[in-house]
Residue frames as qw, qx, qy, qz and C-alpha x, y, z in Angstrom:
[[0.731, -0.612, 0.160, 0.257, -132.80, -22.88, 17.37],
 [0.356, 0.825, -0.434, -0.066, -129.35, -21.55, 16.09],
 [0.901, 0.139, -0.410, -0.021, -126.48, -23.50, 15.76],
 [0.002, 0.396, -0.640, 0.658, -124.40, -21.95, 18.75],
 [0.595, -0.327, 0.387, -0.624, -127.36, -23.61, 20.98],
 [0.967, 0.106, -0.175, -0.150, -127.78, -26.98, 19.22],
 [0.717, 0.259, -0.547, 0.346, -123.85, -27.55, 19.85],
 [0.276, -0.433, 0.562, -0.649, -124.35, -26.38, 23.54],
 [0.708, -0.310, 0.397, -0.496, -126.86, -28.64, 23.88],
 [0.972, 0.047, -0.228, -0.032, -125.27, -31.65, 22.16],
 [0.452, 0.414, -0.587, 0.529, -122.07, -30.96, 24.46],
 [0.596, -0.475, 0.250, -0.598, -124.61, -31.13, 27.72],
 [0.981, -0.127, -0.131, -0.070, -124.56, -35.13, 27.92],
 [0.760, 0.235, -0.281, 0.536, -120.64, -35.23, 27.28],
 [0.099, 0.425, -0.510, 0.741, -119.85, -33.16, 29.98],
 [0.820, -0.282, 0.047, -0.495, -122.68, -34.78, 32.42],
 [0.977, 0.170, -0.128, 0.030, -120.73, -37.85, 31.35],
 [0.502, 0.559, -0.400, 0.526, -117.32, -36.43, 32.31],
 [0.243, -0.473, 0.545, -0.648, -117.98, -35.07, 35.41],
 [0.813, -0.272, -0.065, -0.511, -119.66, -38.12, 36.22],
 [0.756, 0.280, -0.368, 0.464, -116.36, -40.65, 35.78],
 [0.357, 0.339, -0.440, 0.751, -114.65, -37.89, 38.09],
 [0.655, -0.341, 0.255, -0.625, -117.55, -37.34, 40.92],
 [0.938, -0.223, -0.112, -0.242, -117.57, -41.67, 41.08],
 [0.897, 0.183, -0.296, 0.274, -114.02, -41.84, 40.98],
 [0.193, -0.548, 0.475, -0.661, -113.47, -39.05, 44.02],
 [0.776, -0.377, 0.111, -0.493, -115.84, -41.25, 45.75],
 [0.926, 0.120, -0.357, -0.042, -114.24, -44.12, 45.38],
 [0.635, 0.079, -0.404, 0.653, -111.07, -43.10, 46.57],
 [0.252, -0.865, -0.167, -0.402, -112.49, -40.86, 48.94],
 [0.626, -0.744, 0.234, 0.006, -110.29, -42.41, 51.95],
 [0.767, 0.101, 0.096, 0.627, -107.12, -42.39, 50.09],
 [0.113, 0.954, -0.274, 0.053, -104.16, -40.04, 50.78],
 [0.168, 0.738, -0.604, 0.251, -100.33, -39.65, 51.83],
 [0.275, -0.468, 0.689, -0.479, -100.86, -40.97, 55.20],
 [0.770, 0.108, -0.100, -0.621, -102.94, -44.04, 54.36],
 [0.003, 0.331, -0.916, -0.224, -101.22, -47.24, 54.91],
 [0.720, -0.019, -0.238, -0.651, -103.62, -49.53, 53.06],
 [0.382, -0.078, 0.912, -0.130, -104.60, -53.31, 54.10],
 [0.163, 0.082, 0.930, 0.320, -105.51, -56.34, 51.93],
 [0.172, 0.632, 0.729, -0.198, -109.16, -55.72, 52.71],
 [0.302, 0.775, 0.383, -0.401, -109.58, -52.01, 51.58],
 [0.090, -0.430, 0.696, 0.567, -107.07, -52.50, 49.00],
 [0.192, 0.300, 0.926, 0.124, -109.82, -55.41, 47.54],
 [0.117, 0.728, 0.544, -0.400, -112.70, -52.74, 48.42],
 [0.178, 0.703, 0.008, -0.689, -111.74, -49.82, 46.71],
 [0.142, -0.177, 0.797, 0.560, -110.48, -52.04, 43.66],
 [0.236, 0.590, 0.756, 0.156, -114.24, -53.12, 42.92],
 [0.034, -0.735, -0.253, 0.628, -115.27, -49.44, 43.76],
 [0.068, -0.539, 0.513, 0.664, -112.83, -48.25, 40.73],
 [0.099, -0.016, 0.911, 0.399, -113.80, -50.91, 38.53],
 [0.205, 0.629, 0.695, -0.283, -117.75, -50.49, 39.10],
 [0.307, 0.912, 0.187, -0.200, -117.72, -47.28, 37.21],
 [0.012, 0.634, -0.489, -0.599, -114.16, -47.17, 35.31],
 [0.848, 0.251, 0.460, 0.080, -114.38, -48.70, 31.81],
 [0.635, 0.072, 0.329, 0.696, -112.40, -48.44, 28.37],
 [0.087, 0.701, 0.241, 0.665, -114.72, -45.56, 26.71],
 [0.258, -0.927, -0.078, -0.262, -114.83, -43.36, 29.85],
 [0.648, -0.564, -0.033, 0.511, -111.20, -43.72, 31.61],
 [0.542, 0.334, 0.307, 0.708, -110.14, -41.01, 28.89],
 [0.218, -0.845, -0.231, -0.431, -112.52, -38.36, 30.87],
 [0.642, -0.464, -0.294, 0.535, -110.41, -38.54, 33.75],
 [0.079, 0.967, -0.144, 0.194, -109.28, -35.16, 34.86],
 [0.344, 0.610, -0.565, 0.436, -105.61, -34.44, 36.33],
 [0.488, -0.557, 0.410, -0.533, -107.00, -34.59, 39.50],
 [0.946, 0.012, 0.214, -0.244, -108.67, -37.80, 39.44],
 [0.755, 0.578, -0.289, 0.110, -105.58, -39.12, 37.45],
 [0.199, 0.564, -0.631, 0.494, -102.89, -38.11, 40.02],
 [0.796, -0.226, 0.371, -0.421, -105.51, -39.93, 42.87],
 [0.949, 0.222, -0.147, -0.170, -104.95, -42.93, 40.92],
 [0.749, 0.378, -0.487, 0.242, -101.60, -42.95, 40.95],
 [0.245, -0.566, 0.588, -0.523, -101.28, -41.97, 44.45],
 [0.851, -0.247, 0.332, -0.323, -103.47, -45.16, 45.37],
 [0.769, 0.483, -0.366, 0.201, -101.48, -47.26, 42.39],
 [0.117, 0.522, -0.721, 0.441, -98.18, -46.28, 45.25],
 [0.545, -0.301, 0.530, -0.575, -100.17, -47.64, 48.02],
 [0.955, -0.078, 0.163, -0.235, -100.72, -50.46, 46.57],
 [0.673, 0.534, -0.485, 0.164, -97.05, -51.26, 45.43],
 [0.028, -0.625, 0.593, -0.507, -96.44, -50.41, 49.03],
 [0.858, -0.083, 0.033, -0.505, -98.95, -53.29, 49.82],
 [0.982, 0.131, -0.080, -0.110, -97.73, -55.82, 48.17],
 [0.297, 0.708, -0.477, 0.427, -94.09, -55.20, 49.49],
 [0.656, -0.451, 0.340, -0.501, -95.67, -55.71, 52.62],
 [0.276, 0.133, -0.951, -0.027, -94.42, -59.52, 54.00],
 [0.045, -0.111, -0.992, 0.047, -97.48, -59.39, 56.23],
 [0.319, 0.381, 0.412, -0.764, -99.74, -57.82, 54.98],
 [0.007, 0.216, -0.654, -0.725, -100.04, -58.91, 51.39],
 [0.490, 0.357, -0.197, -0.771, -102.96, -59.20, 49.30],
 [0.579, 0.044, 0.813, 0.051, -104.29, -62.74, 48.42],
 [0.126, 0.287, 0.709, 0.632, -105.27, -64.31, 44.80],
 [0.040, 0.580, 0.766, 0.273, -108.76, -63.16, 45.53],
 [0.058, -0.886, -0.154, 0.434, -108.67, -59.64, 46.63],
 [0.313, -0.462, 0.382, 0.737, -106.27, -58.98, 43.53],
 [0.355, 0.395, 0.801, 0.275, -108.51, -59.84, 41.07],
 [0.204, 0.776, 0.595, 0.048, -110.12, -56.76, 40.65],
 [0.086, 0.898, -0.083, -0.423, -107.53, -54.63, 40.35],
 [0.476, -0.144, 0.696, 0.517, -105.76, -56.59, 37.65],
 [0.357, 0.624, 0.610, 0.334, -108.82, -55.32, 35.60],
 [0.157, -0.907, -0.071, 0.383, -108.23, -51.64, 37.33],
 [0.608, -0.309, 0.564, 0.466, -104.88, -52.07, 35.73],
 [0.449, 0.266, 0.659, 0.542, -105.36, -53.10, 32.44],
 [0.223, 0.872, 0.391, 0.194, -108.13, -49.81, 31.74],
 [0.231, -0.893, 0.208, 0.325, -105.49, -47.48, 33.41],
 [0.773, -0.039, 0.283, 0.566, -102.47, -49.06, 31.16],
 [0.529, 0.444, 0.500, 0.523, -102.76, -46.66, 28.49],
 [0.014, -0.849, -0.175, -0.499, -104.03, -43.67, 29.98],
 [0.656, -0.679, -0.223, -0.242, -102.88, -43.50, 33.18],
 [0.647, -0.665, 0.355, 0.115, -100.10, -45.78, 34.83],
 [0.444, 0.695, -0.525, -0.213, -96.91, -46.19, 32.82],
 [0.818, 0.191, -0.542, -0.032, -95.58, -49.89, 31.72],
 [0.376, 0.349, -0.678, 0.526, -92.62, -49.95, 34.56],
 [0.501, -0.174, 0.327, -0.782, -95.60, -48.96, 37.47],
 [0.696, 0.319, -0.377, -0.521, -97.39, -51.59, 36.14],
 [0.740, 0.247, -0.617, 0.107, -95.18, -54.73, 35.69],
 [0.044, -0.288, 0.688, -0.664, -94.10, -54.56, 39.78],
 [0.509, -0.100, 0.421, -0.744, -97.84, -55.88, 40.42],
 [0.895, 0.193, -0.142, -0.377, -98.88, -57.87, 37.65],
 [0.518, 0.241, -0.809, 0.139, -95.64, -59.96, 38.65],
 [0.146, -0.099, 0.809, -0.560, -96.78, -60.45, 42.17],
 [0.757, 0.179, 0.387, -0.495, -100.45, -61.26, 41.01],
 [0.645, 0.412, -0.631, -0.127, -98.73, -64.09, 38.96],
 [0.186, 0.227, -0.909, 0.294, -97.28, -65.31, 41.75],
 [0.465, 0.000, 0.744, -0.480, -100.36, -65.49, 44.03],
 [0.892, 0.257, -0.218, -0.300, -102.41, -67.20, 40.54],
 [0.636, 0.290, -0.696, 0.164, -99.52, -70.03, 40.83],
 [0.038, -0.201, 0.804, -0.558, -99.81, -69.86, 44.63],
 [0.722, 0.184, 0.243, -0.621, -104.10, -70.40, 44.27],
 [0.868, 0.078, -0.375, -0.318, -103.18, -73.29, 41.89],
 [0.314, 0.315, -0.836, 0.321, -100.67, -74.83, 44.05],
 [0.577, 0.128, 0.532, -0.606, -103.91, -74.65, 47.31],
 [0.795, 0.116, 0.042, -0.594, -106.49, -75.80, 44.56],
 [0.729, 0.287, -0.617, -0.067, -103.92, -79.15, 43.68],
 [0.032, 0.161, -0.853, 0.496, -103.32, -79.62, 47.36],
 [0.531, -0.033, 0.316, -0.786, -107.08, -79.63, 48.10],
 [0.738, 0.119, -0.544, -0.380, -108.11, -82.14, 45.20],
 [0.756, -0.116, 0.621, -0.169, -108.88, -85.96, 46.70],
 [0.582, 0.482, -0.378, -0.534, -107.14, -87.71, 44.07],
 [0.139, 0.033, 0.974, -0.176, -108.39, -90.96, 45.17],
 [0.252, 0.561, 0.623, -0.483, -111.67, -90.16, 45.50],
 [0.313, 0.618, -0.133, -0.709, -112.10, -87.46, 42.32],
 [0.817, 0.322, 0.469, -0.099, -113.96, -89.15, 39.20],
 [0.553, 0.804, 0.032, 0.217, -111.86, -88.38, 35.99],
 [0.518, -0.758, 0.219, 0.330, -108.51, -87.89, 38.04],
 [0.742, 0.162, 0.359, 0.543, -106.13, -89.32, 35.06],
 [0.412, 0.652, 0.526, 0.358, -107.52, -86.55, 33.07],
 [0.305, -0.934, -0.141, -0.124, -107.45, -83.68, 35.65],
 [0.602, -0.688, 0.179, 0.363, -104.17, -84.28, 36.90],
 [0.639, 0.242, 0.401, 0.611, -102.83, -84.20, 33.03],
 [0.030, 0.933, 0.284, 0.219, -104.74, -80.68, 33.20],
 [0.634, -0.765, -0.098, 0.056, -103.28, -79.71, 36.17],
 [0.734, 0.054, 0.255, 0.627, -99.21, -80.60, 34.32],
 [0.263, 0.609, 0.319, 0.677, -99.91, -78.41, 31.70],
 [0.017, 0.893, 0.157, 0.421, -101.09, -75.54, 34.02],
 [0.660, -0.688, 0.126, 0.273, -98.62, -75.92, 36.47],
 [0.671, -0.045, 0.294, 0.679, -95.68, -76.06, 33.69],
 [0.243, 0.804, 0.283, 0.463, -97.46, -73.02, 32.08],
 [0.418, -0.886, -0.137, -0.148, -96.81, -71.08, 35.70],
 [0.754, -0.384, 0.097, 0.524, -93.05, -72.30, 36.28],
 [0.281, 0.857, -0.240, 0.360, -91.91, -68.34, 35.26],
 [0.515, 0.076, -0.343, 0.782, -87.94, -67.73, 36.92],
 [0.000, 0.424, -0.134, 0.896, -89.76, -64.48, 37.93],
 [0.816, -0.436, -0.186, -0.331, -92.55, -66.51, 40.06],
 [0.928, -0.246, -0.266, 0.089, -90.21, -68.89, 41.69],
 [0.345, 0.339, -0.374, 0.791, -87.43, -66.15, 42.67],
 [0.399, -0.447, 0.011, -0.800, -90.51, -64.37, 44.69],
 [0.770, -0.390, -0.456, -0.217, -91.32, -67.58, 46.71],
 [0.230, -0.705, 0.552, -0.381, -90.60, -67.99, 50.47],
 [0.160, -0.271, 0.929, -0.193, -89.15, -70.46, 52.41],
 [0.454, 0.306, 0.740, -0.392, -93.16, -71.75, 53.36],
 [0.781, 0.486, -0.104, -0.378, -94.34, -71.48, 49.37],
 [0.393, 0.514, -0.736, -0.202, -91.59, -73.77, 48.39],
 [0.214, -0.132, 0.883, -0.397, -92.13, -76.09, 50.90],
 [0.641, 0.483, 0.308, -0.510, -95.99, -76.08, 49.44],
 [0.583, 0.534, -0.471, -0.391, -94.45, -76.54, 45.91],
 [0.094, 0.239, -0.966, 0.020, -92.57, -79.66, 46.99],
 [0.475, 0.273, 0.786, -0.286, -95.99, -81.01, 48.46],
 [0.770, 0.513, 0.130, -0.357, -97.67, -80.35, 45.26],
 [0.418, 0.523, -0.682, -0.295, -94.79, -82.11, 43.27],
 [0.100, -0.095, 0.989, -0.049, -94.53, -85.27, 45.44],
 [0.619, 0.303, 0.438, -0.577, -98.44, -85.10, 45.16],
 [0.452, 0.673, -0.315, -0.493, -98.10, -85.27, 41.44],
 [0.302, 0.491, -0.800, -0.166, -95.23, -87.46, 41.14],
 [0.530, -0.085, 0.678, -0.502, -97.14, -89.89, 43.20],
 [0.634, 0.387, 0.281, -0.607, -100.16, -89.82, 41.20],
 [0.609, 0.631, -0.279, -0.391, -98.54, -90.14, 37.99],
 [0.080, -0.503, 0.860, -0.029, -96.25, -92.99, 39.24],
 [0.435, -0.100, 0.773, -0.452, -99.13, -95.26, 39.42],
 [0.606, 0.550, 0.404, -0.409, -100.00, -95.75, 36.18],
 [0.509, 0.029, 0.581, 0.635, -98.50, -96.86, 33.04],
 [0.307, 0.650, 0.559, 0.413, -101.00, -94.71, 31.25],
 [0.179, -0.984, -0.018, 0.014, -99.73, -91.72, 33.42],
 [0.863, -0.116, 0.158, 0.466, -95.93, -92.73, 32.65],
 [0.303, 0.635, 0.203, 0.681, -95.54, -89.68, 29.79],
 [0.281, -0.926, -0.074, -0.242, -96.68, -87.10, 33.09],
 [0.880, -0.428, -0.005, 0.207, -94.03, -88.66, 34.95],
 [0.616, 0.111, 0.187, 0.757, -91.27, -88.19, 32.82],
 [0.209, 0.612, 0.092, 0.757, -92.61, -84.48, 32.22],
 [0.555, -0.821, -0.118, -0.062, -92.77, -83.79, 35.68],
 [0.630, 0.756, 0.081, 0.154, -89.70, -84.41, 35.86],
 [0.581, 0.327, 0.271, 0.694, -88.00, -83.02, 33.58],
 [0.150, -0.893, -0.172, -0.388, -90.05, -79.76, 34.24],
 [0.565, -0.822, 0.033, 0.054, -88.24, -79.68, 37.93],
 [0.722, -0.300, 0.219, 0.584, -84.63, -80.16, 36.34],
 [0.436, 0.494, 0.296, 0.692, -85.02, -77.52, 33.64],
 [0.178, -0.772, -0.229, -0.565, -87.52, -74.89, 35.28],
 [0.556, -0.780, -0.244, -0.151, -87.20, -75.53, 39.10],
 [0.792, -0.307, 0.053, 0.525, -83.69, -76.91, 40.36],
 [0.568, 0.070, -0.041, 0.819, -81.42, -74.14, 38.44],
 [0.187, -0.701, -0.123, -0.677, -83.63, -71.20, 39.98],
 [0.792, -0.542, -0.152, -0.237, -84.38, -72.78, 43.40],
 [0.110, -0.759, 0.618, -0.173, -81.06, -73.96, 43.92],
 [0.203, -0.210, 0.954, -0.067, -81.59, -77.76, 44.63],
 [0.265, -0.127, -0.857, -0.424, -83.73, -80.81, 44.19],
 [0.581, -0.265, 0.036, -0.769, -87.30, -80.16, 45.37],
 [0.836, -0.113, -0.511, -0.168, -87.70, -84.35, 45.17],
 [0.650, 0.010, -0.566, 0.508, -84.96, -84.69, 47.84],
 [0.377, -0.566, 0.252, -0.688, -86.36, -81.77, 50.43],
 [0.314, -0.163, -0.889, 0.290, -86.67, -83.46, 53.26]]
């Protein structure tokens, strides 16, 4: 065999392998275009779709084509999440926060980007605010511990850029998960330290963003 054939055939797989990225990623987005206006649901769908066959070592095969698709669907979802009722929950976003991250580099530029991953901040802080309303924290063994958890990730989540984005009905939710809190922690000398960093958290982080005291909502 000469060597003009040996480097044909060791350039057979890598192109198999190219067109293969761009044939799963037409498909995916097969029922994206212009006119598309997308909803939560096939905004969720096509995100696994993408993810199922994009990864780090093959989103570099992308052709133009398959590149400019992306970013067309990329608009469609900014236009999504604009939406007031149509918006995307924590759990349909999840999979394109990993879409995301393989496209950063090759793909969708920083500014594209940063418009989504702030709104799928907010709904992670809106899924913990649901998962601290749900608890029974009577009833839950190890509460002391959990609700000390719970501080910490709740003070980790108080971004200015989350709590500008909230409406009328998420704040109202925040205030029930603070009095929930401040409750909890009120009842215990050995929860006294949460107390005080509760807070303190709502006069540094909450009150000079919000505008008033969350404790005093009626």
């Amino acid at each position: 065999m000469d060597v003009e054939a040996a480097e044909t055939l060791d350039e057979a797989p890598q192109q198999r392998q190219d067109q293969d990225i761009n044939t799963n990623i037409e498909a995916s987005l097969s029922e994206v275009s212009h006119n598309l206006m997308l909803t939560a649901v096939q905004f969720s769908e096509i995100s696994y779709r993408i993810l199922s066959c994009l990864t780090l070592n093959n989103v570099g095969q992308l052709n133009a084509q398959m590149r400019d698709k992306l970013m067309l669907f990329h608009q469609k979802v900014l236009q999504l999440i604009k939406s007031k009722e149509k918006q995307p929950d924590y759990t349909q976003c999840v999979a394109y926060t990993n879409v995301v991250k393989l496209l950063a580099s090759e793909v969708l530029p920083a500014y594209l980007i940063r418009p989504f991953m702030l709104f799928f901040e907010k709904q992670v802080f809106i899924n913990l605010l649901n998962e601290i309303l749900e608890v029974n924290f009577e009833r839950t063994p190890g509460m002391i511990i959990k609700a000390k958890y719970m501080l910490e990730e709740f003070e980790e989540s108080l971004v200015e850029e989350i709590l500008l984005q909230l409406s009328g009905t998420e704040i109202y939710q925040l205030k029930q998960v603070v009095n929930r809190l401040a409750d909890f922690f009120s009842q215990s000398l050995a929860t006294k330290d949460q107390a005080r960093r509760l807070l303190k958290l709502l006069e540094d982080k909450v009150k000079p963003v919000i505008g008033y005291d969350l404790m005093a909502l009626s």
